[in-house]
C-alpha positions as CSV (number, residue, x, y, z in Angstrom):
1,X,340.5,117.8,141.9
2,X,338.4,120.2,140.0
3,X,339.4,123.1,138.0
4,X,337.6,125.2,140.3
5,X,339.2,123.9,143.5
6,X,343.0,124.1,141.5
7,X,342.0,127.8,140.6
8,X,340.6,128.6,143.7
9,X,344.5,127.0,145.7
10,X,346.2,128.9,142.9
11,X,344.7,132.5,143.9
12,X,345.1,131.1,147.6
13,X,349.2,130.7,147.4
14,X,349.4,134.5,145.7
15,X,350.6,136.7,147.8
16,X,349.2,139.9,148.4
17,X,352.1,142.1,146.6
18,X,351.6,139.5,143.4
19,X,348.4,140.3,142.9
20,X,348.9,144.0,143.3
21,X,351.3,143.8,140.6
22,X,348.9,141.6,138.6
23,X,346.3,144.8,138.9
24,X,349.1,147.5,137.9
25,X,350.2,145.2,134.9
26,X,346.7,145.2,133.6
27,X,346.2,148.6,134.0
28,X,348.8,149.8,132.3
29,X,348.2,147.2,129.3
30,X,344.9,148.6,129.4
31,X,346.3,152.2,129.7
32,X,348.7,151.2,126.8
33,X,346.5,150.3,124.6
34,X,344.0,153.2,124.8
35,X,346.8,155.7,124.6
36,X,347.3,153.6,121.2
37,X,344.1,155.1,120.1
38,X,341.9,151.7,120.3
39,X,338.5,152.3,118.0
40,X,336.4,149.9,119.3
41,X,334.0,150.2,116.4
42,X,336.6,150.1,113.7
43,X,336.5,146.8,112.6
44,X,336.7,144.9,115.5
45,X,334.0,142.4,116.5
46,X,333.3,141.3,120.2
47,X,334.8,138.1,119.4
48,X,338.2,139.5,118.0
49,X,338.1,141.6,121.3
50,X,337.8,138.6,123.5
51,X,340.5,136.8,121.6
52,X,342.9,140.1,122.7
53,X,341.8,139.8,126.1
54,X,342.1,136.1,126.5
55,X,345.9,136.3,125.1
56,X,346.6,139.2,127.6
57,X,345.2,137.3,130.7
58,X,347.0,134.2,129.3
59,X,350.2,136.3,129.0
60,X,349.6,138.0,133.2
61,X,348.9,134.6,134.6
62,X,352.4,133.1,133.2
63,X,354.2,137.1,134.8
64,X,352.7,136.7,138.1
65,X,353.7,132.5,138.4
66,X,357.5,133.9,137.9
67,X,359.9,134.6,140.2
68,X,359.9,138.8,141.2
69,X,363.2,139.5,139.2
70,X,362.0,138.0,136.1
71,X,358.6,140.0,135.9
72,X,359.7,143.1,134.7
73,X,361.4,141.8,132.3
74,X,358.4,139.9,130.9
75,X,356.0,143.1,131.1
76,X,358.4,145.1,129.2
77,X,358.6,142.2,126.4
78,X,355.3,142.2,126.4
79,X,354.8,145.8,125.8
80,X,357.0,146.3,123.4
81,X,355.7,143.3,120.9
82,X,352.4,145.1,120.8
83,X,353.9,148.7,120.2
84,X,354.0,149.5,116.2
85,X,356.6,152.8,115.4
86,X,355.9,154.9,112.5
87,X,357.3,157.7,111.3
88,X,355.0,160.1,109.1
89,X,354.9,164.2,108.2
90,X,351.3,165.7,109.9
91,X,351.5,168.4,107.1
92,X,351.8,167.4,103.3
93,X,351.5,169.5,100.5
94,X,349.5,168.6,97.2
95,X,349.6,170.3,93.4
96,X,346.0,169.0,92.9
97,X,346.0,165.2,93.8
98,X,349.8,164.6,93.6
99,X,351.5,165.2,96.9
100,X,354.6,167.4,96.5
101,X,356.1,166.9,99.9
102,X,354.7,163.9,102.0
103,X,356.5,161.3,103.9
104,X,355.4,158.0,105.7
105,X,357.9,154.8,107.2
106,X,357.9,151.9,108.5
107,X,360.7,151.7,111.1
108,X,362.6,148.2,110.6
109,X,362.2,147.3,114.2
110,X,358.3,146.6,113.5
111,X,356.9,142.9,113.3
112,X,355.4,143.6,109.8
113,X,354.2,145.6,106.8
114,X,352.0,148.4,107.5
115,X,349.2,150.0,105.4
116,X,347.7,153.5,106.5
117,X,344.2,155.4,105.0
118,X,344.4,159.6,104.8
119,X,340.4,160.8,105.9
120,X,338.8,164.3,105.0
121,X,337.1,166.5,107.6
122,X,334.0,164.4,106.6
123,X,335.4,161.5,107.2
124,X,335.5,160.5,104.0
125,X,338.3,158.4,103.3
126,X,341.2,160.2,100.7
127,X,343.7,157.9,100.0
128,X,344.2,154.1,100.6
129,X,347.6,153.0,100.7
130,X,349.2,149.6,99.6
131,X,351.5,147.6,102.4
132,X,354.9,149.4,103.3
133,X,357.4,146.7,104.7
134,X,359.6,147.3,107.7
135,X,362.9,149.6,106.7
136,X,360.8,150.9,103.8
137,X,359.1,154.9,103.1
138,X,356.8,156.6,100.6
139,X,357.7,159.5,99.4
140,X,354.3,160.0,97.3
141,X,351.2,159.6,97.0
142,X,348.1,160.4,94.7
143,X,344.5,161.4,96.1
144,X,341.6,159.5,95.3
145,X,339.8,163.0,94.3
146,X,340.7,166.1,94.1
147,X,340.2,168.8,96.9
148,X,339.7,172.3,96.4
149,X,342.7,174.8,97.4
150,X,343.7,175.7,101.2
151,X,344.5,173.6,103.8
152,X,342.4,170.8,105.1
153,X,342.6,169.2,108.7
154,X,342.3,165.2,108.0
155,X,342.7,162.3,109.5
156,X,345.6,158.9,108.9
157,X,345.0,155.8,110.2
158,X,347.8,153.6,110.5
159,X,348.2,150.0,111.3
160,X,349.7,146.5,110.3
161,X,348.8,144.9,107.4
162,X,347.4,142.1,109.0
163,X,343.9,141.8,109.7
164,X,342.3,141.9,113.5
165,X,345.5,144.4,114.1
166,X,344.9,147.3,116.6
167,X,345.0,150.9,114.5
168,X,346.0,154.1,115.5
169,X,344.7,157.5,114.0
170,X,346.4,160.7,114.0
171,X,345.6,164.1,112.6
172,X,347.4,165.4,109.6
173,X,347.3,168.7,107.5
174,X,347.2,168.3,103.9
175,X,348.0,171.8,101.9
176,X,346.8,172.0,98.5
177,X,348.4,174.9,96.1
């Protein structure tokens, strides 16, 4: 039998309710990961994006062939591996290019080190940390450049230090005195 034909049985024996549930889960993995704050033209190439995709349908098409008690379960696993948690202060203070009150962790429950980038109004980027392992914080942080006095309404990207990972950017204040 082709692959076709075995496709085309498969979608036969679903039942209606399975593939409304099939439809809900995709559209709130796709609702996930736009709340996330998904920049499609940050470093991610069509082909990177396919990759994403294909793993997600891979990962519905094993949810929908369980048994109904079971599927919850699996969505919610599924959600929560791709959720990163960060804690971070959206106002830091600055004597010049040293920050005198700034704070950024990565909570232990995440799969891996982070890294995060501070932008200027410009878009300019401001700072470029190093990787922060789960359980770990900085407390500090020196600016590429200097800025000039007052407050300034930036930008931090965050995301996992390993490449093709999702990022998520955020607004933050930095006051310099």
């Amino acid at each position: 039998m082709t692959d076709k034909k075995q496709q085309e049985q498969k979608n036969e024996k679903r039942s209606p309710a399975t593939k409304y549930i099939l439809v809900a889960v995709i559209l709130i993995l796709l609702s996930l990961l736009m709340r996330c704050g998904i920049d499609y033209h940050n470093r991610k190439t069509a082909e990177e994006l396919n990759e994403i995709v294909s793993e997600f349908e891979e990962s519905i098409d094993a949810i929908t062939e369980m048994e109904d008690a079971m599927k919850q379960e699996a969505v919610d696993t599924l959600v929560e591996e791709g959720m990163m948690h960060v804690n971070f202060s959206t106002k830091a203070y600055f004597d010049g290019k040293v920050s005198t009150k700034f704070n950024i962790k990565n909570i232990e429950n995440n799969h891996d080190d982070i890294v995060f980038e501070i932008f200027d109004e410009d878009g300019e980027s401001l700072y470029k940390s190093k990787k922060i392992p789960p359980g770990y914080e900085m407390n500090c942080i020196e600016l590429d450049r200097e800025l000039s006095k007052g407050r300034h309404e930036c930008t931090i990207e965050v995301h996992y230090a390993v490449e093709g990972q999702i990022s998520t950017v955020f607004p933050i204040i930095l006051m310099v005195e």
